[in-house]
BAMAR-889404 format. One record per residue (C-alpha): x, y, z; chain; residue in three letters. Coordinates in nm, 4 decimals. Layout:
<rs>
        x        y        z mol type
        X        Y        Z   A  ALA
...
</rs>
This chain:
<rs>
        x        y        z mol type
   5.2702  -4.1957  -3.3615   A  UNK
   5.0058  -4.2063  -3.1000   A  UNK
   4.6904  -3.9722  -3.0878   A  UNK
   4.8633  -3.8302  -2.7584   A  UNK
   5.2413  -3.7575  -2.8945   A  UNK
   5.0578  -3.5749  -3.1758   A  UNK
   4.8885  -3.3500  -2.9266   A  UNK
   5.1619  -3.2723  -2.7325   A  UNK
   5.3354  -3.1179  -3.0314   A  UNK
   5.0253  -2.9460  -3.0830   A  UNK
   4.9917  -2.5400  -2.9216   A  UNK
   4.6893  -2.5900  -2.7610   A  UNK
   4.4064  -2.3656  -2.9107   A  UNK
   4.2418  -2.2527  -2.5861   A  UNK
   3.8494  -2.1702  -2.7523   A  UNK
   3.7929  -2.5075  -2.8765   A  UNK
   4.0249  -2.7809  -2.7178   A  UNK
   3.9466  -2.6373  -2.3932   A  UNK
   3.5891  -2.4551  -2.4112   A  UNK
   3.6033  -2.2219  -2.0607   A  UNK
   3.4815  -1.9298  -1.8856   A  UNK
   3.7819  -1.9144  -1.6309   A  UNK
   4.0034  -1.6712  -1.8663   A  UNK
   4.2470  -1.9376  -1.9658   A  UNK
   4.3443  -1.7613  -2.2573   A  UNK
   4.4929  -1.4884  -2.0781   A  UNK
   4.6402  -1.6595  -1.8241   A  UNK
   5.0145  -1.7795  -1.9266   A  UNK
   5.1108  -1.9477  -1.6222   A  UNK
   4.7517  -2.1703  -1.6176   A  UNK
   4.8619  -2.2280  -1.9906   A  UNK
   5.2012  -2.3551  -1.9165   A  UNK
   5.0809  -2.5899  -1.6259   A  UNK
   4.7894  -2.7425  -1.8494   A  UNK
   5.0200  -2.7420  -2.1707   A  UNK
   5.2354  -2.9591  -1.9409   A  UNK
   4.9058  -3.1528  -1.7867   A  UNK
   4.7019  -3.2488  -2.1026   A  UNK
   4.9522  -3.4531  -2.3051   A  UNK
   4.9927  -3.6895  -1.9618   A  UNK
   4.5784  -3.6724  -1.9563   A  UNK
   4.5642  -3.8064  -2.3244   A  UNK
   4.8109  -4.0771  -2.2777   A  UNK
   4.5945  -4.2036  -1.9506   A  UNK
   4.3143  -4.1921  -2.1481   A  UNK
   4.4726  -4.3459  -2.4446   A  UNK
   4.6028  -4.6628  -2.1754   A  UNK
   4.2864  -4.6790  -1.9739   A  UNK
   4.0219  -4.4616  -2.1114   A  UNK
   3.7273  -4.6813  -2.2814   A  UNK
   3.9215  -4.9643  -2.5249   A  UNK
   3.9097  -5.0246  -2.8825   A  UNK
   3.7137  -4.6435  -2.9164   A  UNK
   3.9585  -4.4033  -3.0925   A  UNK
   3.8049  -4.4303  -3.4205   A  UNK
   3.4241  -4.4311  -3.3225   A  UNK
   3.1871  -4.1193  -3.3775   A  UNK
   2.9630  -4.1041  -3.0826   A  UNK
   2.6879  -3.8730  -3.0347   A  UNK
   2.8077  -3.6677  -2.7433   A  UNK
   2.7100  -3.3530  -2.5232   A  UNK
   2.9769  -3.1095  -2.4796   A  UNK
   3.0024  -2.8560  -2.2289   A  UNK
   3.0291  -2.4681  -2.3837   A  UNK
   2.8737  -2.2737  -2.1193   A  UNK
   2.6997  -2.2654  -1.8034   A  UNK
   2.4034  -2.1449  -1.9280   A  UNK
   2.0587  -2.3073  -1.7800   A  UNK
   1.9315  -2.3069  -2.1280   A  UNK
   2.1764  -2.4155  -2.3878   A  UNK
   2.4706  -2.4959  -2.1803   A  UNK
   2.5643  -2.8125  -2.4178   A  UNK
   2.6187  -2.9196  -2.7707   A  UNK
   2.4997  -3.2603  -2.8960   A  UNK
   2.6415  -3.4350  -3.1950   A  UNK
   2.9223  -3.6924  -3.3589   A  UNK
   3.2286  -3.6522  -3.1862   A  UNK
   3.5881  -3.8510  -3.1912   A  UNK
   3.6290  -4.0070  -2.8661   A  UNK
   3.9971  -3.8934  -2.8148   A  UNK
   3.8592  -3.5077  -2.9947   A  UNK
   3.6493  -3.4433  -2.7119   A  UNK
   3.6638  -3.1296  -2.5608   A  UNK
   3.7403  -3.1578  -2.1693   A  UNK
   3.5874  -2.7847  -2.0862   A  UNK
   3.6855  -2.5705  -1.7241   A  UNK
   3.3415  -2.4209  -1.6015   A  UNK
   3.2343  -2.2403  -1.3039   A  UNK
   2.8960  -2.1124  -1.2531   A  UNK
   2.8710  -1.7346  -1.2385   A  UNK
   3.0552  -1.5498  -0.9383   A  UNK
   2.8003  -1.4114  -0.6390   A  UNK
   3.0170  -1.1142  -0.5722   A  UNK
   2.8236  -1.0703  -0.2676   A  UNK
   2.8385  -1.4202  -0.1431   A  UNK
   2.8685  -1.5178   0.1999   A  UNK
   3.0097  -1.8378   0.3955   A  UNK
   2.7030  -1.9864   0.5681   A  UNK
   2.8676  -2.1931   0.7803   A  UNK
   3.1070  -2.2817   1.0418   A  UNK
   3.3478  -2.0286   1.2552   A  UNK
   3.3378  -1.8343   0.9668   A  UNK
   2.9681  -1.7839   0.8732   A  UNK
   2.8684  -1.4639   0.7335   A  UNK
   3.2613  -1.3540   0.6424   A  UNK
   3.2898  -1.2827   0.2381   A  UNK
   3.3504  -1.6163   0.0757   A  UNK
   3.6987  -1.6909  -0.0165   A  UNK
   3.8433  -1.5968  -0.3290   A  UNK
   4.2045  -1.8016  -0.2378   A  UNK
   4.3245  -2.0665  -0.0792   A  UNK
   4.3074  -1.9463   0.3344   A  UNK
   4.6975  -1.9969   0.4105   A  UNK
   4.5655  -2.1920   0.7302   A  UNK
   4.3383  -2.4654   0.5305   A  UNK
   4.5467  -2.5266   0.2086   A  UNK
   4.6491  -2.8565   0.3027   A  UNK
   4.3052  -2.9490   0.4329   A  UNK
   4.1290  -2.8054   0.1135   A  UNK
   4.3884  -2.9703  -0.1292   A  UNK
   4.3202  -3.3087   0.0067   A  UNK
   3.9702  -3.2422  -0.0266   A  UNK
   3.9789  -3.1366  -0.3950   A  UNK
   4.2689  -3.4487  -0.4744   A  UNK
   4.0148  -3.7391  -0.3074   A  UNK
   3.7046  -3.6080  -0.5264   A  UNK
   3.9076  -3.5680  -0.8047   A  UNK
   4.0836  -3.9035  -0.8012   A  UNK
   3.7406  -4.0439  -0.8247   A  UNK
   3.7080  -3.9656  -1.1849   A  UNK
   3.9457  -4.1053  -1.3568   A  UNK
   3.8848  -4.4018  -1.1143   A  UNK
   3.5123  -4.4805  -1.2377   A  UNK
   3.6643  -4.4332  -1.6180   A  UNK
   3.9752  -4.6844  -1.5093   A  UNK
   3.6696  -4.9318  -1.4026   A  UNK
   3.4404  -4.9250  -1.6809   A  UNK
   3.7097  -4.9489  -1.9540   A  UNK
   3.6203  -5.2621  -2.1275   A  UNK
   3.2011  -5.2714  -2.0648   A  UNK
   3.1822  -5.1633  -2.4215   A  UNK
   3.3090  -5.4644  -2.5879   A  UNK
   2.9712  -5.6381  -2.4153   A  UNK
   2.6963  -5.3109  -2.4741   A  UNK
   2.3440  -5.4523  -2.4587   A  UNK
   2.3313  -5.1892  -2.7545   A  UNK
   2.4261  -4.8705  -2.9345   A  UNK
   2.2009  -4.6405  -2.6744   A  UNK
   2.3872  -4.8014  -2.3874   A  UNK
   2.7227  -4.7861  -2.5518   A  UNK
   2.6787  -4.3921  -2.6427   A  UNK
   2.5528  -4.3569  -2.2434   A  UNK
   2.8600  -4.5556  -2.1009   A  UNK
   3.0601  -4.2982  -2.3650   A  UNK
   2.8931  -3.9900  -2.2233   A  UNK
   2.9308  -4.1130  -1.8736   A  UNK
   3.3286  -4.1596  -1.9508   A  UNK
   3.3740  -3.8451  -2.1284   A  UNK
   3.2305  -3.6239  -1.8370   A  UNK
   3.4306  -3.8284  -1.5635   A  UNK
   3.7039  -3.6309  -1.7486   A  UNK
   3.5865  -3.3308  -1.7552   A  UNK
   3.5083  -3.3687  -1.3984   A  UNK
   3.9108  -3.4418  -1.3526   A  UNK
   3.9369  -3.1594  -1.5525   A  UNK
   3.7702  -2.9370  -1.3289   A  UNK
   3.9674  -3.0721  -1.0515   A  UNK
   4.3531  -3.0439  -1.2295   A  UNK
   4.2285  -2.7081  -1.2765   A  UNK
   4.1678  -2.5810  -0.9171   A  UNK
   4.5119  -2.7617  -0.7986   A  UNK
   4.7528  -2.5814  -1.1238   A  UNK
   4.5216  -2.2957  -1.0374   A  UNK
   4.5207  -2.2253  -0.6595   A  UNK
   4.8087  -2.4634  -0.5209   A  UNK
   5.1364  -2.4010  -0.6854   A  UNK
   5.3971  -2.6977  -0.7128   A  UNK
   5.2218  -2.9040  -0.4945   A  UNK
   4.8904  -2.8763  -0.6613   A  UNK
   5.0641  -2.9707  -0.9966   A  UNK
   5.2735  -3.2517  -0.8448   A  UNK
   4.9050  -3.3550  -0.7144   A  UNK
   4.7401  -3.3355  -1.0505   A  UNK
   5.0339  -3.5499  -1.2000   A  UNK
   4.9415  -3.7880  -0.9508   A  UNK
   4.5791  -3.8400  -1.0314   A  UNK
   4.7055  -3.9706  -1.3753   A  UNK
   4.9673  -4.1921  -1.2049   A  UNK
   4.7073  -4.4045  -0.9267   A  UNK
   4.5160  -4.6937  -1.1196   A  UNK
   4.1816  -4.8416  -1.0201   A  UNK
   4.2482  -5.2151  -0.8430   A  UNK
   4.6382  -5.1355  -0.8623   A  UNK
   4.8121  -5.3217  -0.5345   A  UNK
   5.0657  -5.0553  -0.5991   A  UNK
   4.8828  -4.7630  -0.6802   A  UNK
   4.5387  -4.7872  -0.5745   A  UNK
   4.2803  -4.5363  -0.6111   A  UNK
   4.2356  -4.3263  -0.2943   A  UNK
   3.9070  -4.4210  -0.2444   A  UNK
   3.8246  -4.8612  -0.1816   A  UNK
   3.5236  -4.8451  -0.3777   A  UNK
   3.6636  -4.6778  -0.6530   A  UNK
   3.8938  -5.0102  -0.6615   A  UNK
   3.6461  -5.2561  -0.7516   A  UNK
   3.5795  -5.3792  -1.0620   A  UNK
   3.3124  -5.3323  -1.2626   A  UNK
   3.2794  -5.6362  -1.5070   A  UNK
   2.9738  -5.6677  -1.6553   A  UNK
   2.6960  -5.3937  -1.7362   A  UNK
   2.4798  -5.5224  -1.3598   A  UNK
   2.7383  -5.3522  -1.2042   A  UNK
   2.7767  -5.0601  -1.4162   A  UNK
   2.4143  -4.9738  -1.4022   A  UNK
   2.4293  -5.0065  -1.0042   A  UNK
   2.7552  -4.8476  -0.9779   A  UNK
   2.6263  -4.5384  -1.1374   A  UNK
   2.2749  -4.5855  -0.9174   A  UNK
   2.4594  -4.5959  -0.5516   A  UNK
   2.7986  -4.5089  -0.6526   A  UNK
   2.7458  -4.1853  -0.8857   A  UNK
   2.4847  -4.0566  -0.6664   A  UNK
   2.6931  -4.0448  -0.3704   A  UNK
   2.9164  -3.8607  -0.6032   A  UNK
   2.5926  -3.5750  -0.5851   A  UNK
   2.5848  -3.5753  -0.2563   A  UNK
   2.9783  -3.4992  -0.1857   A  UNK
   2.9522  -3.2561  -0.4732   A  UNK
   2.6238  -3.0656  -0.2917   A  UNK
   2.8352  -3.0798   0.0135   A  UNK
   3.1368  -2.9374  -0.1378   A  UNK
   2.9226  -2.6624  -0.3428   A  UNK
   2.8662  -2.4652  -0.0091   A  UNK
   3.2068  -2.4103   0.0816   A  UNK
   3.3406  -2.1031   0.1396   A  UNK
   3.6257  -2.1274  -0.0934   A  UNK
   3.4342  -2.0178  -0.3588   A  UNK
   3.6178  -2.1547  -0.6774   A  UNK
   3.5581  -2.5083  -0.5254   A  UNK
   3.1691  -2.4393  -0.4723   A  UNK
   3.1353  -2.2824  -0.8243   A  UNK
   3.3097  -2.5585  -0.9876   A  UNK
   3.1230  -2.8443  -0.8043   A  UNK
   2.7512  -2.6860  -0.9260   A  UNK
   2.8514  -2.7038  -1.2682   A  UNK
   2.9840  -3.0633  -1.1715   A  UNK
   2.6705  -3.1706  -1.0482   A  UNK
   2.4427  -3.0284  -1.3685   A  UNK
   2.6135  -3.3315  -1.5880   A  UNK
   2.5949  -3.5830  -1.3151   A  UNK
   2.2196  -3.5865  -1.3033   A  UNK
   2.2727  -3.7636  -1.6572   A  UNK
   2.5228  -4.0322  -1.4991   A  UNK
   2.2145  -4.1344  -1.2197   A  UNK
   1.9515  -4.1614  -1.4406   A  UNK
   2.1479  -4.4398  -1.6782   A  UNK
   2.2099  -4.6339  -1.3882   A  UNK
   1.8259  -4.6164  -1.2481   A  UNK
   1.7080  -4.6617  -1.5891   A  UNK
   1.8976  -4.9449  -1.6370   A  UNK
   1.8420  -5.1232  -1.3730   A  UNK
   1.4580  -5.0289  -1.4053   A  UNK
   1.5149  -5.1561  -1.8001   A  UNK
   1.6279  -5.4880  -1.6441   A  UNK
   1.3794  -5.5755  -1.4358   A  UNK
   1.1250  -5.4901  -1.7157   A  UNK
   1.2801  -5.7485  -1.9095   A  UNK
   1.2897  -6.0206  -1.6502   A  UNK
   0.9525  -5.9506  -1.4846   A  UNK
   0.8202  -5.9279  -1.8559   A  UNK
   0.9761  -6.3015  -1.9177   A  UNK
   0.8672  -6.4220  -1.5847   A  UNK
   0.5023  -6.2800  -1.6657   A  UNK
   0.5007  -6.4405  -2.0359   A  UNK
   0.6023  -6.7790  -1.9068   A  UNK
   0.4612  -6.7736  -1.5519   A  UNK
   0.7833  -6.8212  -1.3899   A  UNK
   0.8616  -6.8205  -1.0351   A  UNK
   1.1729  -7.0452  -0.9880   A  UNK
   1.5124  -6.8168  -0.9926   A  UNK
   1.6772  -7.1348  -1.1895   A  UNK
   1.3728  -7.1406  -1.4909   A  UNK
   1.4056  -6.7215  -1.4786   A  UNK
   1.7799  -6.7778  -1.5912   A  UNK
   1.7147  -7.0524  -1.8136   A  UNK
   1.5430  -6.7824  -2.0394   A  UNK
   1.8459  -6.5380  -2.0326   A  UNK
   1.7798  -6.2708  -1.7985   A  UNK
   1.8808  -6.2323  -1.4697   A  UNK
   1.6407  -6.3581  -1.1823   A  UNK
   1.5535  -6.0846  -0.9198   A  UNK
   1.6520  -6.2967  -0.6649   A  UNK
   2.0291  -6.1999  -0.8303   A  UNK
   1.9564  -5.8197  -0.8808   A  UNK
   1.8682  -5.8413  -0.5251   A  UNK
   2.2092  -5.9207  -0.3671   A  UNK
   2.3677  -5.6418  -0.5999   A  UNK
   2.1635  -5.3900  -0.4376   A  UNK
   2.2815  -5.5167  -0.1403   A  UNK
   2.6543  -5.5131  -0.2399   A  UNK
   2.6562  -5.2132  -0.4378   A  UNK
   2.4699  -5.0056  -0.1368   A  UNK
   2.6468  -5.1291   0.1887   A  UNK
   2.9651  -5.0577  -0.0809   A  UNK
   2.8736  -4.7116  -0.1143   A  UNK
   2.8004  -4.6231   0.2550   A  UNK
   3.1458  -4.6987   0.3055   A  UNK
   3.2325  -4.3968   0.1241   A  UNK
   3.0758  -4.1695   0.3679   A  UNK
   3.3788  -4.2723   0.6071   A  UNK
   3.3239  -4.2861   0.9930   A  UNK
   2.9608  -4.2043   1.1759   A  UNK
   3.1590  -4.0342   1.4128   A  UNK
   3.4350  -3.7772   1.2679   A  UNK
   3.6513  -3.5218   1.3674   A  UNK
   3.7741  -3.4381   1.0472   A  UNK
   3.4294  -3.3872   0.8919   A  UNK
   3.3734  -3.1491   1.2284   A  UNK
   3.6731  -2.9656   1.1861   A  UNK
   3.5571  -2.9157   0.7627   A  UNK
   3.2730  -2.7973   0.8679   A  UNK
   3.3861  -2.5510   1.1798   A  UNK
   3.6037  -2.4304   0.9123   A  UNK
   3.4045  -2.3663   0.6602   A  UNK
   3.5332  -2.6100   0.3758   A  UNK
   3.2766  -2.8075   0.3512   A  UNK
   2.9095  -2.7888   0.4548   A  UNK
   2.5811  -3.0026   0.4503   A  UNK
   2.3778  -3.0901   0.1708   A  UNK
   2.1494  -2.8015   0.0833   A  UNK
   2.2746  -2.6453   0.3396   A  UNK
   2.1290  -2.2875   0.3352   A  UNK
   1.7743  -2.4614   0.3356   A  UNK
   1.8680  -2.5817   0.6846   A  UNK
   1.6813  -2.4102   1.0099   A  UNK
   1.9256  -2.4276   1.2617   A  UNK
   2.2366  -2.1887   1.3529   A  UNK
   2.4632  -2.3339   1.1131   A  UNK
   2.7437  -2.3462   1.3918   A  UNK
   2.5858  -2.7184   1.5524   A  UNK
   2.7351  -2.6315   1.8853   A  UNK
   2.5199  -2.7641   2.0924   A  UNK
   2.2813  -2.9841   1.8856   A  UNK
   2.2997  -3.3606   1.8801   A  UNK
   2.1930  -3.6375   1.5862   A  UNK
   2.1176  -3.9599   1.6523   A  UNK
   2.3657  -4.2228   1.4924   A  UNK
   2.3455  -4.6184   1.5096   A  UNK
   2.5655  -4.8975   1.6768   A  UNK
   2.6044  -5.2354   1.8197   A  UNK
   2.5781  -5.2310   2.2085   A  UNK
   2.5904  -5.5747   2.3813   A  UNK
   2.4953  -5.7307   2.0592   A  UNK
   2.1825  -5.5353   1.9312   A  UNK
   2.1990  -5.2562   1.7046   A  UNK
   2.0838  -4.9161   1.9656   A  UNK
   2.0123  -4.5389   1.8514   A  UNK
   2.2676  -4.2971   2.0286   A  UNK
   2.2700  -3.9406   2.0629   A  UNK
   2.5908  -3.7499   1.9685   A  UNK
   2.7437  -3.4296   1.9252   A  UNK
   2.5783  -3.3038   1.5599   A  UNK
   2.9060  -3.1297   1.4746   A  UNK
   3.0813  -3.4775   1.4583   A  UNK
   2.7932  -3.6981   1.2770   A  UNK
   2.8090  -3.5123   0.9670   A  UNK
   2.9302  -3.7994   0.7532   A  UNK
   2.6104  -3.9725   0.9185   A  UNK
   2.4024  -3.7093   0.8511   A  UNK
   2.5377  -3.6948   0.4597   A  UNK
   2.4868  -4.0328   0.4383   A  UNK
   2.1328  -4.0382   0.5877   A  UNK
   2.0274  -3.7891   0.3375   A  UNK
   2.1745  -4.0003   0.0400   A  UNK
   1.9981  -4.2981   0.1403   A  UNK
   1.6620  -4.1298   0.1916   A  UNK
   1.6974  -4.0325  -0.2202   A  UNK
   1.7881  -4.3849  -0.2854   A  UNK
   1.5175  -4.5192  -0.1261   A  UNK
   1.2977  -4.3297  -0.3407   A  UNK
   1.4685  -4.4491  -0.6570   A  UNK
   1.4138  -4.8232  -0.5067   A  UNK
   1.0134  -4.7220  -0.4595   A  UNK
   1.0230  -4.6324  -0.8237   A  UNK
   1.1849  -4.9897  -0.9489   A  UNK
   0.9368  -5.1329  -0.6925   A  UNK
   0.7181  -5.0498  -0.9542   A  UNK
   0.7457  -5.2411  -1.2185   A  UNK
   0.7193  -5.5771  -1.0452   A  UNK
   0.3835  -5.4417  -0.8921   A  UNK
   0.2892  -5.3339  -1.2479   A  UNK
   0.2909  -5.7555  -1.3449   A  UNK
   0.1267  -5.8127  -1.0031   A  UNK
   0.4055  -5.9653  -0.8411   A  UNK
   0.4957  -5.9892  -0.4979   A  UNK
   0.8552  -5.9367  -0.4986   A  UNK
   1.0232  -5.5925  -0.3865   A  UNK
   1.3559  -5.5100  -0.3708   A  UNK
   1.4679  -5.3754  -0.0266   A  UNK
   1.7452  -5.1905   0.0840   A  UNK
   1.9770  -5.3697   0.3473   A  UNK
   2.0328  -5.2209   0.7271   A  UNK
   2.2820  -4.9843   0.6795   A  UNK
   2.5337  -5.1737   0.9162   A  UNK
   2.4823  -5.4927   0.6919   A  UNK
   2.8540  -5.5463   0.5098   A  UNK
   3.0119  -5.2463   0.6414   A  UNK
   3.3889  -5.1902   0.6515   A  UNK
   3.4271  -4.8625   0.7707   A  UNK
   3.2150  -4.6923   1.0434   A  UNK
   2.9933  -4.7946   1.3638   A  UNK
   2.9466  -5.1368   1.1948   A  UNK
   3.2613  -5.2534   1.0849   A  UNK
   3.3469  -5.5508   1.2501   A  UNK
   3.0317  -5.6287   1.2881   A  UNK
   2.7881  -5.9046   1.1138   A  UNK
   2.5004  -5.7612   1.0833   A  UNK
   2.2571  -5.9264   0.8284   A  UNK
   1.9944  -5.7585   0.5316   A  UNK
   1.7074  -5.6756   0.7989   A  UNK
   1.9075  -5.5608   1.0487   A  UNK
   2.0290  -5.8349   1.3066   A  UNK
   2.3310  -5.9053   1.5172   A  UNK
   2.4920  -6.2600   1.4126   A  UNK
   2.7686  -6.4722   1.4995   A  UNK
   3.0012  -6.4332   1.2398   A  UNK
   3.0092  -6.7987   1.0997   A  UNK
   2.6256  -6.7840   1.0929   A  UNK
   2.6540  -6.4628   0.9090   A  UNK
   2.9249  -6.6205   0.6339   A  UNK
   2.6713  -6.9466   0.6180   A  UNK
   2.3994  -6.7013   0.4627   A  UNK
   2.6514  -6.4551   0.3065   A  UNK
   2.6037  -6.6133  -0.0375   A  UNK
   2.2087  -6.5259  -0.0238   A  UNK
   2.2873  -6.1852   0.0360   A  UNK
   2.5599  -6.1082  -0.1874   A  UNK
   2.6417  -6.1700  -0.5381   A  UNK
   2.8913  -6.4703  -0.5540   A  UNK
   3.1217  -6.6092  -0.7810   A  UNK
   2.8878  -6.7792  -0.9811   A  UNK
   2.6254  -6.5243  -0.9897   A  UNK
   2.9141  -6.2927  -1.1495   A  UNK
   2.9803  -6.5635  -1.4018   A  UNK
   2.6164  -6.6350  -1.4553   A  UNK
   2.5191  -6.2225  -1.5267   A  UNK
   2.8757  -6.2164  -1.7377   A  UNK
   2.7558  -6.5196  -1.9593   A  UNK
   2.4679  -6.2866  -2.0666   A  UNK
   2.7146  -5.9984  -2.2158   A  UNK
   2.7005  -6.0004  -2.5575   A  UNK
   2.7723  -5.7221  -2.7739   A  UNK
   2.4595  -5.5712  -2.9564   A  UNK
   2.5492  -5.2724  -3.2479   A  UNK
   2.2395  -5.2918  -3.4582   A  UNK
   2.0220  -4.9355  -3.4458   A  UNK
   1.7311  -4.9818  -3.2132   A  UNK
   1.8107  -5.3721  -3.1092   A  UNK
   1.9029  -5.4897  -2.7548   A  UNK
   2.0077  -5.7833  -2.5570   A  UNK
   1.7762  -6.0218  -2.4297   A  UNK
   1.8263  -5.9261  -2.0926   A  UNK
   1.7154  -5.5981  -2.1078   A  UNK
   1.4451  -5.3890  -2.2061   A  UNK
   1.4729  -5.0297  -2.4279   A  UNK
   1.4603  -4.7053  -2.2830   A  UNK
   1.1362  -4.5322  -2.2922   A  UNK
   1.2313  -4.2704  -2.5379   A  UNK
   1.6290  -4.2022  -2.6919   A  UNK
   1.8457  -3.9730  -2.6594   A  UNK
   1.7315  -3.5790  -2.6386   A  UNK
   1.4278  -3.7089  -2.7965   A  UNK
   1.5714  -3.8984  -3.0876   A  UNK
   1.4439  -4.2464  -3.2072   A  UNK
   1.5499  -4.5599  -3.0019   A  UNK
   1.7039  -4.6914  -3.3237   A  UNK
   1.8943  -4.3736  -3.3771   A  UNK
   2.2724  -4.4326  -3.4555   A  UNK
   2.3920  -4.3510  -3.1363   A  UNK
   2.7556  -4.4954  -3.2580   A  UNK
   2.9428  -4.5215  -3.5669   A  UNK
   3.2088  -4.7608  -3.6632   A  UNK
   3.4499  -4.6667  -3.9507   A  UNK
</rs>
């Protein structure tokens, strides 16, 4: 009998298998709907969750509050034991929408009759990204680089869940039949399905070695932040409460994928130092990847995640906003009327082959806007991996690519525009597209370095430790333990 048919058997027991501060223990018709829900949720993660982990103890956080101070417990926890937790932070009773057609009206407490389809779409894409990410990563732990990496890649997973969790909830909560027939859903898409896919493309492609992870949490996660930030100053006011909490564990998720990548080129620029290499092909001959290589996934993994922003120019984001569903990020520290009416922001697009700044309405260029402010954070993230090649004295930087370069969706797609910004030909453009983006081979080449390390405080060649462990344990700390 599987760990899920067991469960569903099982009356939940609503103070530990569900920690909360939403009531749920008095609520019978919330019970009933998750009762129904979390059986489904632990056969998905059973099928797709992280493989070959039922019987490891991992040292875990777990949500039990939202206190600032204290709102998680660490210790050894049974992968499929984990507690998926509902939190909101505190209610505002006085709170205000600051926004839109509505600013200054008492934030909502329910779903406005007018927006419910627009907000349940909204909640259903954001959620369907968790499970996606999980769906993704599912076999990186059968290559860790070691057990602090494995127990991250764990933590990461766990809270992806919760973050579902958080998401099923508002739907059984606020949306009647169609919000549970949407929460079933989320468990029926699969990442990279033809049949199924995830809602979202980037949230389709895999991620097959640990390069990809540590990027994917870098670009991809923290785009996650900025959606959430956006999202936290609606005026439905369950949403906004539940994405702050959100966004307290997802500061952990972008620092193991800058760290990592920071951790790998420490190792490589610490090889190329030691052996006074310059030639990408000698770099790899040592067995770590060349920074040529971590290069071109920067370039992938960012002109990926751009995509996500969806169109420069949208009416949909214009009419979230007018309507108070979904605002900027950090929106309240904004000067300006908070209405956009008549202001204007400039957005970017090919005109007669060169790339031209063009004024438009501010109300529709709030996905360009949302995206502007998410790469200005990632470039500051790139400044600080700049600085470990300038700490050997090297020359090398890693740059970020003009945002049109590799662009499906948006002013740019269609277009072929290359890493510092120019207007090609297309068959020019596919000529060089192999020194730009990771191809075939380089895939193969960073997969050929995935082995598995378990030993306490030992890691793969390609990769350098962490500066200090987990909330302040030793580096050789048992993150992970095997039965």
């Amino acid at each position: 009998m599987t760990q899920a048919s067991e469960t569903a058997q099982q009356p939940i027991d609503y103070s530990q298998h569900i920690p909360n501060n939403v009531d749920l223990a008095n609520d019978r018709a919330l019970q009933r709907a998750l009762e129904r829900w979390q059986p489904a949720f632990l056969n998905w993660w059973e099928e797709t969750g992280p493989a070959d982990s039922t019987r490891l103890q991992v040292y875990l956080r777990t949500a039990i509050s939202v206190d600032r101070d204290g709102w998680a417990n660490f210790g050894y926890v049974r992968m499929p034991e984990y507690r998926w937790g509902i939190f909101l932070t505190p209610r505002d009773e006085v709170r205000k929408i600051n926004f839109g057609d509505h600013k200054g009206e008492p934030a909502w407490q329910d779903v406005p009759g007018e927006y419910r389809s627009t907000l349940r779409r909204i909640i259903v894409t954001q959620g369907d990204t968790e499970p996606a990410s999980v769906e993704q990563q599912r076999f990186l732990g059968a290559t860790c680089p070691s057990l602090y990496d494995l127990r991250n890649l764990f933590q990461v997973n766990v809270e992806e869940g919760r973050h579902l969790w958080a998401m099923v909830y508002l739907l059984h909560r606020y949306f009647g039949r169609d919000g549970r027939e949407e929460a079933d859903a989320l468990l029926e898409r699969r990442s990279g399905d033809p049949n199924k896919p995830r809602i979202l493309t980037a949230f389709n492609e895999k991620t097959s070695h640990w390069l990809a992870f540590y990027m994917f949490t870098f670009f991809t996660d923290r785009d996650g932040k900025f959606q959430l930030c956006a999202l936290s100053e609606s005026g439905f006011d369950p949403l906004a409460r539940t994405t702050r909490f959100m966004l307290t564990e997802e500061a952990h998720h972008m620092f193991v994928g800058e760290s990592g990548v920071a951790r790998v080129l420490q190792r490589t620029c610490e090889v190329m130092h030691e052996k006074k290499l310059t030639d990408p092909a000698q770099v790899r001959a040592q067995g770590v990847i060349d920074l040529e290589t971590i290069q071109k996934f920067v370039n992938f993994h960012y002109s990926v995640t751009l995509d996500l922003y969806g169109a420069d120019i949208s009416s949909n984001a214009a009419s979230f906003y007018t309507g108070g569903l979904k605002g900027r990020y950090e929106e309240t520290k904004i000067n300006d009327d908070h209405s956009l009416a008549s202001d204007s922001y400039a957005v970017q697009e090919v005109e007669n082959g060169r790339i031209v700044d063009k004024q438009v309405p501010a109300l529709t260029a709030l996905n360009a806007r949302l995206r502007d402010d998410y790469t200005q954070e990632i470039q500051a993230g790139v400044d600080r991996w700049n600085r470990v090649p300038e700490k050997f004295g090297m020359a090398f930087r890693i740059v970020l690519p003009h945002q049109g370069f590799h662009r499906k969706i948006g002013n740019f797609a269609g277009q072929y525009v290359s890493p510092d910004g120019h207007v090609l030909p297309q068959q020019e453009w596919e000529r060089h597209s192999a020194e730009w983006l990771p191809s075939e081979e380089d895939h193969a080449f960073v997969a050929s370095l995935m082995h598995r390390v378990l030993d306490p405080g030992k890691f793969a060649n390609w990769i350098a430790p962490p500066t200090r462990g987990i909330k302040n344990l030793p580096i050789d700390f048992e993150y992970v333990r095997f039965d």
